[in-house]
N, C-alpha and C positions, 0 to 999 in steps of 0.2 A: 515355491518361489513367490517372494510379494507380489503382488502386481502394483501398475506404474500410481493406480490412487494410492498402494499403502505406502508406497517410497518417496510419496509426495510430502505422507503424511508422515510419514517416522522424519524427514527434511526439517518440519514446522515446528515441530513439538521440538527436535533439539535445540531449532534456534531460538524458539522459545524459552527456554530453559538458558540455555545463554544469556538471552536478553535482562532474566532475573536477576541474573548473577551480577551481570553490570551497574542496574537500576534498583537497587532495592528497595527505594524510598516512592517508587513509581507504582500503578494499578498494574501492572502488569506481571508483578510477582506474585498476585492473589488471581492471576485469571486463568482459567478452569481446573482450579486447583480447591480456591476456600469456598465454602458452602456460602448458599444464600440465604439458609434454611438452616441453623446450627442444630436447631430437634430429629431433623428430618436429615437420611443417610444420603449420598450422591449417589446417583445410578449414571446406568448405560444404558442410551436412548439409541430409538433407530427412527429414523426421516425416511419416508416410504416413496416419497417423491426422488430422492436425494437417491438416495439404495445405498448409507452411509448410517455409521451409527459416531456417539457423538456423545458426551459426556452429559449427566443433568442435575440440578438443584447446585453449581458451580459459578460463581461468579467471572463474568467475563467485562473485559476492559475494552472494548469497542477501541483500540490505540493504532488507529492505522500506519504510525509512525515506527512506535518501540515493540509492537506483536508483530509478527511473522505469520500466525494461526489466524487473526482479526482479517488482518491485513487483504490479508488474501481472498476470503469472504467480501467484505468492505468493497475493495477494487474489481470483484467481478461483477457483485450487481450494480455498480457504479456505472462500469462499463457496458451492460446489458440497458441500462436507461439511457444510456447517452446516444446506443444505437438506435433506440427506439426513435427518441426525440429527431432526432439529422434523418431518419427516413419520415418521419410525419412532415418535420419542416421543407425536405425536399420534393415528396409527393401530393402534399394541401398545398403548400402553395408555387411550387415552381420556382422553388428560393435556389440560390448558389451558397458553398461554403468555401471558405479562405480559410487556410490555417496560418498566423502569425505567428513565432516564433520572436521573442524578446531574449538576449543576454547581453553582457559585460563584462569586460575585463579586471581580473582579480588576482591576488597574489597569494602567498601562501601563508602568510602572517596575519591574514585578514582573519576574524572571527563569524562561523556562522552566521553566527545573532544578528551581526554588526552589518552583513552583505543583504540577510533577509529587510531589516529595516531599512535598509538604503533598495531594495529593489520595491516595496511597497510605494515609497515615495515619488521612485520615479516611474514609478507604472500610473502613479494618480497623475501625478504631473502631464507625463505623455497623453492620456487621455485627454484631461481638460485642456490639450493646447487648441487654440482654435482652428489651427493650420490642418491640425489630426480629426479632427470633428467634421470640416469642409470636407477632406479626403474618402473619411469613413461616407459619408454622404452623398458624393459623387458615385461609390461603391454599391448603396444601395445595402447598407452595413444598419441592421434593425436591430440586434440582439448578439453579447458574447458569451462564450461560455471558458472558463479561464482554469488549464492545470498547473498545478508547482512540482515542479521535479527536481531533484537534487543529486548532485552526484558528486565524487571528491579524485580529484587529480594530481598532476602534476605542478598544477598552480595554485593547488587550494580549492576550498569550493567553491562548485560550482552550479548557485542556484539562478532555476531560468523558468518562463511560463511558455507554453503552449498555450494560444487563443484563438480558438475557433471562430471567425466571424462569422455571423449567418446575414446572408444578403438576398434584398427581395427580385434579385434581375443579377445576372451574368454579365461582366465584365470582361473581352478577352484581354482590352489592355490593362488589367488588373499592377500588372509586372510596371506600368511606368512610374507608378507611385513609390514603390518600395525605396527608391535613391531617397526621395526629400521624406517620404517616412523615418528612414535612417536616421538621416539629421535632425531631424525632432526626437528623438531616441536619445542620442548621444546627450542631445543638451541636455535634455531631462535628467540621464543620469549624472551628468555631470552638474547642476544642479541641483541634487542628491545625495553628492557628497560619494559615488560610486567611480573607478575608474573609468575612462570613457572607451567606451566598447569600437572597435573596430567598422569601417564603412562595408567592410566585405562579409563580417562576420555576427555584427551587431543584431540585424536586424532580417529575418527573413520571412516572405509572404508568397507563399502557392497555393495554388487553385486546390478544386474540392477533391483530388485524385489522391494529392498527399494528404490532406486531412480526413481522408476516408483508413488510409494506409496509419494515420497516427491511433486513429483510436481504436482502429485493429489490437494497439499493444497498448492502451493507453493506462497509464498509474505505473502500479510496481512490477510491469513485464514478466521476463519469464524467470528472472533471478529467484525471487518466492519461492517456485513451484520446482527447481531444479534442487540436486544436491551438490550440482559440479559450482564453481566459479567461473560467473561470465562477465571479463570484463568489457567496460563501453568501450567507444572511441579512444585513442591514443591514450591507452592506460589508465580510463578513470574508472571507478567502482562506486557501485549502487551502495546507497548505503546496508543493505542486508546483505551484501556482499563484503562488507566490511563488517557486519555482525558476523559472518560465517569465519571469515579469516580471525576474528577475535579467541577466537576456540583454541587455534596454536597457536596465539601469542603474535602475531605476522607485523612486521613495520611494513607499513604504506605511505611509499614517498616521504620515507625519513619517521613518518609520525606511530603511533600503538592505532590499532586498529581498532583498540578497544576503548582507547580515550576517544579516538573519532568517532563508534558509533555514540557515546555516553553525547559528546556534543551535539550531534544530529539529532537524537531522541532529547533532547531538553530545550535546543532550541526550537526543535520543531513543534513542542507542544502547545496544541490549539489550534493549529495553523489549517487550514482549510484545503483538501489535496486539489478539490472540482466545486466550480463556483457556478453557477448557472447565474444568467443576467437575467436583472428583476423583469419580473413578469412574462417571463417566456416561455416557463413551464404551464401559466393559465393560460396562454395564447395559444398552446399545443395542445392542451387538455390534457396535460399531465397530472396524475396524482401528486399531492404535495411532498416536498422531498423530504427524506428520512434521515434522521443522524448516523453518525458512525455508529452509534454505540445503538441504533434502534436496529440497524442493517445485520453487526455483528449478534442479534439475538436473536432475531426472527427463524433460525433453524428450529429452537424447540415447538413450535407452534404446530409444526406439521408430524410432531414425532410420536413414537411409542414406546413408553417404559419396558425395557428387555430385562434388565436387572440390579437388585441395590448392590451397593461398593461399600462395604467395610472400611473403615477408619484407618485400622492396620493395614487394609491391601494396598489403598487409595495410596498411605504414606511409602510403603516399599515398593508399588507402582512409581513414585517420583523419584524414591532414592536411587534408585537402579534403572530410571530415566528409560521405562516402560509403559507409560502410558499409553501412548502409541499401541505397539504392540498389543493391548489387551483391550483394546477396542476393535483391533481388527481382528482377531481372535473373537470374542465374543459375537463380530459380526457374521463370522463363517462359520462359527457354531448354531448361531439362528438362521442362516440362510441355505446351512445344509442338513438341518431337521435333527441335531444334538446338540442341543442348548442345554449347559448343564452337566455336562460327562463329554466336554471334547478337548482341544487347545485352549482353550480360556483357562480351562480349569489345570490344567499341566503345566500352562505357564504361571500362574501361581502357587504351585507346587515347585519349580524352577526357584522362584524368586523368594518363596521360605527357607529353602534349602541354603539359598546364597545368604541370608540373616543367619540363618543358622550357626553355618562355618564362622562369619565376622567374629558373631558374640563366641565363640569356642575359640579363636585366636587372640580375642582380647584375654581374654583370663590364662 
């Protein structure tokens, strides 16, 4: 029976494989698939630390957006830096954290692209108004740390930032600001050229309890790492959740689920998911921060070559969308002292079998 790492992982690779299919002009159809190294054969690596084995000499796409296998990587040591930081900043120096929460109201005709540009402008806006800067101020508001999250409903999408403020003193009337925060929000967006987001809804600011509870889950949750479909609040879906429905073909709220992930994977390219505010990682004595694509590679460093991958396997490993499978296979063959003569090697014996029949049915 898998267990729940391998069903995490046979989950990644498919949507990965998906993701191809939709994108083919994107990095993401050559990652951990085409070699780095055309001379040199791809093996299967094992990370000692990890107790996970892992493909090697494969080019990977560091695409925290359009990979699902990245992704997931990406967002957890994301998330393990950011705890680190909010307990240095809470315990040196006696700081508070505020989680803001920014959206606005949108329609279903609106374009990705069109809603991320117009929330860029009005998040500069809203900062630089001076009314927001006295407030931050009074707060005792040093440093943010800023996520983008995106998800697609019954209005359209629906992209919004989570910002952590870090404050050098506790506030309990923190809560009396949020009303005329509000209102500097609204204009902003509406200045912006964004729908104007609601007083009740637009704008919301709680103490360090819920932003403790935010970054508990914080980036792409648990949608990644599951195989079911979980959707958000009143019907909206993660965008990987919208890759996974793209598989049967699914309409979400009228639209293909498969044009929706194509527009969220293009509009969102480049886009930055965790933004740390300047100088606060030297203020913490944080190591400097690492790109997507330096995060998604770091597993080989700690790893050790198990075995080379033939050209022929590697390709009927992807045709019959076994990858997966034969890495975990190959793992439990080195971890239970038959590396070489166990399930790796029978499920390649499987999977010639199944080329076999094709080519005897074609003819």
């Amino acid at each position: 029976m898998p267990t729940p790492q391998g069903i995490q992982r046979v989950h990644d690779f498919l949507l990965q494989d998906q993701s191809t299919k939709l994108l083919p002009k994107e990095r993401v159809r050559f990652c951990r698939r085409h070699r780095i190294d055309k001379y040199k054969p791809r093996t299967v690596m094992y990370n000692e630390n990890r107790k996970k084995a892992h493909y090697g000499n494969v080019q990977i796409c560091g695409s925290i957006w359009a990979c699902p296998v990245c992704a997931k990587q990406i967002t957890e040591k994301r998330r393990q830096e950011l705890k680190t930081g909010l307990e240095k900043w809470k315990s040196s120096h006696e700081g508070a954290v505020y989680l803001l929460t920014l959206t606005f109201s949108h329609s279903k005709d609106q374009p990705l692209k069109f809603l991320l540009e117009g929330l860029r402008k009005a998040m500069k806006r809203f900062y630089e108004t001076t009314k927001v800067q006295a407030i931050f101020k009074k707060l005792g508001i040093k440093y943010k740390i800023k996520g983008l999250e995106v998800t697609f409903g019954a209005n359209g999408w629906h992209p919004h930032h989570h910002v952590l403020l870090l404050a050098s003193h506790h506030d309990l009337l923190f809560k009396n600001y949020a009303s005329e925060l509000t209102e500097l929000w609204i204009k902003a967006c509406v200045k912006s050229g964004l729908n104007a987001p609601s007083m009740q809804h637009g704008l919301d600011l709680r103490n360090g309890y819920y932003a403790e509870q935010y970054v508990s889950k914080w980036g792409i949750e648990d949608e990644i790492t599951k195989g079911n479909i979980k959707k958000g609040r009143n019907g909206s879906y993660s965008p990987f959740d919208l890759l996974q429905l793209s598989i049967t073909e699914e309409i979400v709220h009228g639209r293909s689920a498969a044009k929706l992930f194509q527009e969220f994977a293009i509009s969102m390219k480049g886009a930055r998911q965790l933004e740390w505010g300047r100088g606060l990682r030297n203020f913490l004595e944080m190591a400097q921060e690492k790109s997507d694509q330096e995060l998604a590679e770091e597993t080989d460093k700690a790893s050790i070559t198990l075995t080379p991958v033939e050209d022929l396997i590697f390709h009927l490993l992807c045709k019959f969308q076994k990858r997966h499978e034969y890495l975990d296979a190959v793992q439990q063959d080195y971890e239970n002292g038959c590396f070489g003569n166990g399930s790796a090697e029978r499920l390649i014996q499987q999977i010639a079998q199944r080329e076999i029949k094709e080519l005897q049915n074609a003819y």
